[in-house]
Steps between C-alpha positions, in 0.01 A plus 500: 500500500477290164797467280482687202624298261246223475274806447699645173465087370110551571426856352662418195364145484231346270110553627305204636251351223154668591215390680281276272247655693574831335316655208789641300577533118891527549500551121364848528571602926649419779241634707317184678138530518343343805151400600351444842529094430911591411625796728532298828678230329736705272625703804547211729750329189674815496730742783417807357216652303392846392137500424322762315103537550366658241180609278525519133301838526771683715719740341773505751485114461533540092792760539664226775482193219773537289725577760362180737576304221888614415558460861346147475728434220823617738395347789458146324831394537510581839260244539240850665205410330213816397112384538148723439199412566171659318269641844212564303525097438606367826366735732515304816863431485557826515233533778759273681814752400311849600507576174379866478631675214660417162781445459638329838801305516568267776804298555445117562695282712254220531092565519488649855799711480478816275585831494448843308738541235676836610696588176437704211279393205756460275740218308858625666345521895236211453842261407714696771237433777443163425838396456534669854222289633671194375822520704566497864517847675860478482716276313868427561763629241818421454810650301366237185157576551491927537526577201200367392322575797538874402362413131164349656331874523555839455544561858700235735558516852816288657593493833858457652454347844740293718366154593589627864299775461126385667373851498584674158391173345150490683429862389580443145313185510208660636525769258509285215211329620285816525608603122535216314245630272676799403885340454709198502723446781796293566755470784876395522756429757775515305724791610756503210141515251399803741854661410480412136183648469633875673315379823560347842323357777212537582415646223239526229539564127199599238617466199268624186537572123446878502745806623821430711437149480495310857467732842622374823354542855699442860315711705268354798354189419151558573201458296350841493890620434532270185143544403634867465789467282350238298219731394757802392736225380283353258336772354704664162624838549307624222226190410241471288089537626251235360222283604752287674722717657241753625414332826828410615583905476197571697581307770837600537408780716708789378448744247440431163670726163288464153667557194298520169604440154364434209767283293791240672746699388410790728394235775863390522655808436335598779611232720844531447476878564274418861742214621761738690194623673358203584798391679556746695141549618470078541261381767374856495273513155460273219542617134315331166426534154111455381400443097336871483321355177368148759439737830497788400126552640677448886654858462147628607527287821842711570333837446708546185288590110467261301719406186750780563823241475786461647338547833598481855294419855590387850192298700582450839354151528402503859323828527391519126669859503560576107760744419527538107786682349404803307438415101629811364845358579748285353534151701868583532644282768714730665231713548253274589713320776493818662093494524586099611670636762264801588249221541708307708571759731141608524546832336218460236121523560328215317200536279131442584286420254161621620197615373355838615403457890047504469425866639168303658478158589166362301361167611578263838820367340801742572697556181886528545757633274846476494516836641277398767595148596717597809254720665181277448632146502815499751521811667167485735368277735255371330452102368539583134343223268682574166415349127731547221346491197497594128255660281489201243498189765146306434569381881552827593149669344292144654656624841380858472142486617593259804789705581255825521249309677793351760654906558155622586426270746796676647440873368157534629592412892682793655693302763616223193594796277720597764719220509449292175529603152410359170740622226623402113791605340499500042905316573526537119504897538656575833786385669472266803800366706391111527530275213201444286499161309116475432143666490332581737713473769353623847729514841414637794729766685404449898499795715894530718609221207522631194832351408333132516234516232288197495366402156159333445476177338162362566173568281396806372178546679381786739441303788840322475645820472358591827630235724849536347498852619386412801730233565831710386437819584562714842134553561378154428175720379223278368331709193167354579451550877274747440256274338585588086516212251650534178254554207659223281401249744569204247837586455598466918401168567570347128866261471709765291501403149827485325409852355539650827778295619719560182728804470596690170860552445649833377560345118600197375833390529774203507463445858064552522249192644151448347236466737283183503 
């Protein structure tokens, strides 16, 4: 464990003079561009590097610039220097990086070390997770150095251990090892500090800038225990949902409240009014705000109308189970912690978006509906091949014709039809329980394991599409034992181009990734 005070000296210290190698104009950015004669050399002179590869024709990659380069200008001093380099110039160093979409960010300690940066795409959480990445899992504190330990982040996790204590200190250790990308972490011995600081030993402390403050934990010191109570500790009562919060709530595997407003003023009326409720119902649903006039349009993803504001909705993040609060009401909180707790409790059916179930199914591919997804994708015994898709996805309508020719191959052979089916779902019109990031998607459901979808990530070709049935489903049924061929012959055997490879997200957004 490195001493943290030598680290306070560094952070705040003066930067290194750059690389000469470096092609920089510090006069107007303190984004470093580097070349494939000047990458290898610039991140062996320095310990840490964030590298953007780019193209000047992505979007995503315009809308990341401005914010790269005010986290370049924070990071400076900290010596945590910010490169780019152009791909549509130096296309074999990014050969060498697996460069497949724009932006990516790696982080560089030396050439053959690197990493995918795992933080959000903006100036506050590109300077928290480098700063992170530039300090030893855990660093020691003492009663001098604390206090501005906790000023380092929004979010600071301490732990009160006795030097005695081989156990506790090997689990916190190894916790802070495993998220050291997500918060800084620091350890002391020091009893009397641990009593100071409402605490005792062992211990841990995660102190943040939001609600009561700093909560304590002295339960079992395990890592899926902590892991626990870190999640519920760190998240606001009542927070705010953005580009970079989004995924953390996601993934926090409870229930998730969305409040709509319009103006601030109602936003944090509205979380004052929610807080009491959010306590009490802590580690059992999350509550936020959303910008009605920024996100509004994710109200039709809850099964609520559009642009009726203030509204209210509860997704159930791990079964996708929407249950939206009824719009001819006001969002009084006293009322609506009642539905909260309805919810809860299981007392409320959720919505399901679905379009009307087909009276006849036309064509070899199945269509499914929300209505009809249990029935025809999980509850059978059938290997269910399953693409989810939307109307206005280019990818989507080039798939089409091989995806009809692929379900008849299937359709036309009584003994296949029996046990495999072909089937698309329109995802932006119906409601499906697994999380849809991109278009098309296409999993297959196996017969007796329908809970352990497997999604397909290789090309887009019938004949692919065929041996990944065959070699994930129950049946292991080859769809051209019988002697067919597909029509499209070309397309089988030919290396998918990036076309087929790429996927089209839902809509553009703060956290999207152009395709090469």
């Amino acid at each position: 464990m490195r001493s943290f005070t030598p680290l306070i000296l560094s952070l705040l210290g003066v930067t290194a003079a750059a690389s000469s190698a470096a092609d920089t104009d510090s006069a107007t950015t303190n984004v470093i561009s580097l070349t494939t004669d000047t990458f290898d050399d610039f991140v062996k002179e320095h310990e840490l590097v964030l590298a953007e590869f780019f193209a000047p024709w992505c979007g995503h990659c315009k809308a990341l610039a401005p914010k790269y380069e005010d986290a370049a200008t924070e990071l400076k001093d900290k010596n945590i220097p910010l490169v780019k380099v152009d791909c549509t110039v130096e296309e074999e160093l990014c050969r060498t990086y697996e460069v497949d979409g724009y932006p990516t960010l790696k982080v560089f300690r030396g050439p053959e070390s690197h990493t995918p940066y795992g933080g959000a795409r903006q100036t506050d959480s590109i300077v928290s997770y480098m700063t992170k990445q530039s300090m030893p899992a855990v660093s020691s504190v003492s009663e001098e150095t604390l206090e501005e330990f906790k000023t380092l982040d929004k979010i600071v996790i301490v732990g009160y251990v006795g030097s005695d204590d081989k156990t506790s200190n090997k689990s916190f250790t190894s916790f802070a090892e495993a998220n050291r990308d997500n918060f800084m972490f620091a350890a002391s011995n020091d009893a009397a500090l641990a009593k100071a600081e409402g605490a005792k030993q062992p211990s841990i402390v995660l102190y943040k800038d939001f609600d009561e403050k700093k909560d304590v934990y002295d339960g079992k010191f395990d890592e899926e225990s902590i892991m626990q109570w870190v999640k519920t500790a760190s998240t606001p009562l009542v927070g705010e949902l953005g580009p970079e919060t989004y995924a953390k709530y996601m993934s926090a595997g409870i229930p998730l409240a969305y409040i709509f407003a319009e103006t601030k003023e109602e936003r944090d009326q509205f979380t004052e009014d929610f807080r009491p409720i959010a306590a009490k119902h802590r580690g059992e649903i999350n509550i936020v705000t959303l910008d009605a006039k920024l996100f509004g349009a994710h109200t039709s993803n809850l099964n609520l109308e559009p642009e009726i504001f203030p509204a209210f909705a509860i997704q159930d993040t791990t079964k996708n189970s929407k249950y939206p609060y009824d719009q001819s009401k006001k969002i009084d909180a006293k009322e609506v912690g009642k539905f909260i707790k309805d919810v809860i409790d299981g007392k409320v059916e959720p919505s399901i978006k679905s379009e009307p179930i087909p009276e006849t199914q036309e064509g070899p591919v199945t269509v499914v509906v929300g209505r009809s997804y249990q029935e025809l994708v999980i509850d059978n015994d059938k290997d269910v091949l399953l693409e989810f898709y939307a109307p206005w996805c280019g990818h989507c309508k080039s798939l089409a014709p091989k995806y009809d020719e692929l379900a008849a191959l299937y359709a036309d052979v009584p003994e296949f039809k029996e046990k495999v089916v072909i089937a698309k779902i329109d995802a932006t019109a119906n409601d499906v329980p697994d999380s849809i990031t991109g278009f098309p998607t296409i999993k297959l459901y196996p017969a007796g394991k329908k809970d352990e979808p497997v999604e397909y990530e290789g090309s887009r070709t019938v004949e692919d599409l065929i041996t990944f049935i065959k070699e994930n489903g129950k049946y292991q049924i080859d769809g051209l034992a019988e002697g067919a061929k597909p029509e499209q012959g070309g397309d089988v055997t030919a290396p998918a181009s990036a076309s087929e490879k790429a996927t089209e997200t839902p809509a553009p957004s703060e956290e999207g990734h152009d395709e090469l």
